[in-house]
Residue frames as qw, qx, qy, qz and C-alpha x, y, z in Angstrom:
[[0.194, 0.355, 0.749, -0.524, -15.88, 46.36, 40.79],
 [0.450, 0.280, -0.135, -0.837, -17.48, 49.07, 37.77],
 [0.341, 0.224, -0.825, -0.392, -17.53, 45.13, 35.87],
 [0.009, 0.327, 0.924, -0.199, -19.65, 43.21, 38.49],
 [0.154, 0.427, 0.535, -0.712, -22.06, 46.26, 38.94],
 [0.202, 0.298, -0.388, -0.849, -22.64, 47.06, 35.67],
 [0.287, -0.147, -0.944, -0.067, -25.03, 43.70, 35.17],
 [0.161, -0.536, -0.772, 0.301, -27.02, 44.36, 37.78],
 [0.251, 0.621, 0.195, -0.716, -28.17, 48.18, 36.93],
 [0.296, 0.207, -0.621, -0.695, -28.37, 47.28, 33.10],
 [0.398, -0.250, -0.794, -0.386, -31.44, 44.73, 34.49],
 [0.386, -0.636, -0.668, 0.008, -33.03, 45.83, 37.12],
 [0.050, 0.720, -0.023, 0.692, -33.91, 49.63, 38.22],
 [0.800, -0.540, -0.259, -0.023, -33.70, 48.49, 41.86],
 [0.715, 0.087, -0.068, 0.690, -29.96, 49.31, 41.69],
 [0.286, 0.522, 0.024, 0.803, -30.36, 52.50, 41.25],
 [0.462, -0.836, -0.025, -0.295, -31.71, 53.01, 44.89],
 [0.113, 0.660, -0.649, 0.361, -29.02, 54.14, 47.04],
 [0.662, -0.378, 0.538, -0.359, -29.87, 51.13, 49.60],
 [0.950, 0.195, 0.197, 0.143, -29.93, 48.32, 47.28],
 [0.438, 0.794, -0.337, 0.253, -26.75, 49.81, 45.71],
 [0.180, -0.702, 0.603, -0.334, -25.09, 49.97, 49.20],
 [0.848, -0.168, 0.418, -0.277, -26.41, 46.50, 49.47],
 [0.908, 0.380, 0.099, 0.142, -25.04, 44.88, 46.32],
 [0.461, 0.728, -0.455, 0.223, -21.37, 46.59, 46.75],
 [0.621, -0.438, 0.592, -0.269, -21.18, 45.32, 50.58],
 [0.852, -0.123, 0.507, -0.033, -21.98, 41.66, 49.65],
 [0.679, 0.633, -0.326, 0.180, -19.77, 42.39, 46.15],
 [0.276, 0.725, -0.526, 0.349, -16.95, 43.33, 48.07],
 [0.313, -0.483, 0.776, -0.257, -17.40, 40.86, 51.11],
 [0.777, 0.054, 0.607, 0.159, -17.98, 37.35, 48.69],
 [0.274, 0.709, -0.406, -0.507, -15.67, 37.95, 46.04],
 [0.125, -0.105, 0.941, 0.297, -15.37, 34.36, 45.28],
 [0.391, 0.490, 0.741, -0.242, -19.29, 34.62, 44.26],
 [0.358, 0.263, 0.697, 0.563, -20.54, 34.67, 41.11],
 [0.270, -0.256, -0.422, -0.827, -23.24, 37.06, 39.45],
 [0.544, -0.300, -0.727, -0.293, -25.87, 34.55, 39.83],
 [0.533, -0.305, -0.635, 0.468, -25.00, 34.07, 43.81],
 [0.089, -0.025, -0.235, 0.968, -25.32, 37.90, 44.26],
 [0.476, -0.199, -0.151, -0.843, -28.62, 38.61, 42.65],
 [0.654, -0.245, -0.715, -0.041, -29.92, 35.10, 44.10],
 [0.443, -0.134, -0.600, 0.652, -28.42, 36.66, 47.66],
 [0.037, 0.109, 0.267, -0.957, -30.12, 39.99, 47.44],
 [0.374, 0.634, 0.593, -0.327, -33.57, 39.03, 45.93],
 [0.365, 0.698, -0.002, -0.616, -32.79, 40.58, 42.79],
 [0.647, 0.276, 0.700, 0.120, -34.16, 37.77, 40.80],
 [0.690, 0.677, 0.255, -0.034, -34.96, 39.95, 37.26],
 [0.021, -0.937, 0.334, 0.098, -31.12, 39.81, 37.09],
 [0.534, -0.258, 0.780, 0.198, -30.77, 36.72, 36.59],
 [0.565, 0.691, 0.432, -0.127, -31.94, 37.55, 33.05],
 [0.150, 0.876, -0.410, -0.204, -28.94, 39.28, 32.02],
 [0.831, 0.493, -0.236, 0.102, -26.61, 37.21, 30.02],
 [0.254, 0.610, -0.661, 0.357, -23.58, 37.79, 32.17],
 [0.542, -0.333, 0.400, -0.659, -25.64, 36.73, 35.15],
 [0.905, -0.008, 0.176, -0.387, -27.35, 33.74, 34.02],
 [0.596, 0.535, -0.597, 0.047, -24.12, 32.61, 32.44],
 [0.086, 0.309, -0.868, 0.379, -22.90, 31.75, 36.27],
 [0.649, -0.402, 0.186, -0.619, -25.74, 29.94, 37.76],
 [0.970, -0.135, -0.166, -0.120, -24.45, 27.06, 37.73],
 [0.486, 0.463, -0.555, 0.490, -21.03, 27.79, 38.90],
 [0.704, -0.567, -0.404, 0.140, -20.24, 26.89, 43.24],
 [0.164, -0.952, 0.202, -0.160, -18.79, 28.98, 45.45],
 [0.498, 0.529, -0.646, 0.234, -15.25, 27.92, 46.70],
 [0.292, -0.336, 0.665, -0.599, -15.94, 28.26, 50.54],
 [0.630, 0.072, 0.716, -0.290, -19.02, 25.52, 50.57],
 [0.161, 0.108, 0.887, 0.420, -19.70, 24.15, 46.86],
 [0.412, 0.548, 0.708, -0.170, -23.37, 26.27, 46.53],
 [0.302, 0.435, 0.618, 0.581, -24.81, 27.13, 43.59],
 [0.111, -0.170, 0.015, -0.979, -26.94, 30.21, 43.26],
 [0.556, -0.296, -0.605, -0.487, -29.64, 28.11, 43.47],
 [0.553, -0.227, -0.647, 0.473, -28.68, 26.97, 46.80],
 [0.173, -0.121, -0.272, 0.939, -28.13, 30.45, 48.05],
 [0.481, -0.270, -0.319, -0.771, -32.06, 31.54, 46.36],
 [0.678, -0.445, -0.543, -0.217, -33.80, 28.66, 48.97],
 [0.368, -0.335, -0.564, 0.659, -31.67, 29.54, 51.83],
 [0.024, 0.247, 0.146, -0.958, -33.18, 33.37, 51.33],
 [0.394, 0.477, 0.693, -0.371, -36.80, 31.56, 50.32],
 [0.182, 0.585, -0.340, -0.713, -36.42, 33.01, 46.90],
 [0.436, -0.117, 0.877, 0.165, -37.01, 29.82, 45.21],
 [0.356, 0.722, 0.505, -0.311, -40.34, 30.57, 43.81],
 [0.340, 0.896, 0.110, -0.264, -39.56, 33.42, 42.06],
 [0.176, -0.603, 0.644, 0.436, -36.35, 32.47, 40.23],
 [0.800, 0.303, 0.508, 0.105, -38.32, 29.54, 37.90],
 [0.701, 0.670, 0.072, -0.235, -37.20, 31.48, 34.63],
 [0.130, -0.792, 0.596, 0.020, -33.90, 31.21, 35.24],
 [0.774, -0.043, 0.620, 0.123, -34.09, 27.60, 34.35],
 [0.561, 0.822, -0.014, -0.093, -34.29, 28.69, 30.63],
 [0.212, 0.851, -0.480, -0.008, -30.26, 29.06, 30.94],
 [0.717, -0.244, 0.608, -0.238, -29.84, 25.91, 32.70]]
């Protein structure tokens, strides 16, 4: 788990509150078949998809329904604020 988490507090100081923390090992530890991308896309913590490990998966699908992170940013209205993330695209 130290490997998924590490990404997300090396880009964004949001981790380091104990709620978003408690928030990003929950939805680590209940969609392990999701990517980086699908997490920070899930929790709103878009300036994580700026990290290199991160932006590597955005285009990868989950197993259970085929979505993308991208998918998973408009279902949580997030769309907007993910444009730079095309850059990796």
């Amino acid at each position: 788990m130290c490997n998924r988490l590490s990404p997300f507090y090396e880009s964004s100081p949001k981790c380091f509150n104990i709620t978003t923390l408690q928030e990003l090992t929950t939805c680590l530890y209940q969609n392990p078949d999701w990517s980086l991308s699908h997490v920070a896309s899930h929790l709103g913590l878009t300036e994580c998809l700026n990290h290199e490990l991160v932006a590597a998966s955005v285009n990868t699908s989950t197993s259970d329904k085929n979505r993308t992170a991208l998918h998973l940013a408009a279902r949580v209205k997030l769309l907007l604020e993910i444009g730079p993330v095309f850059q990796f695209i």
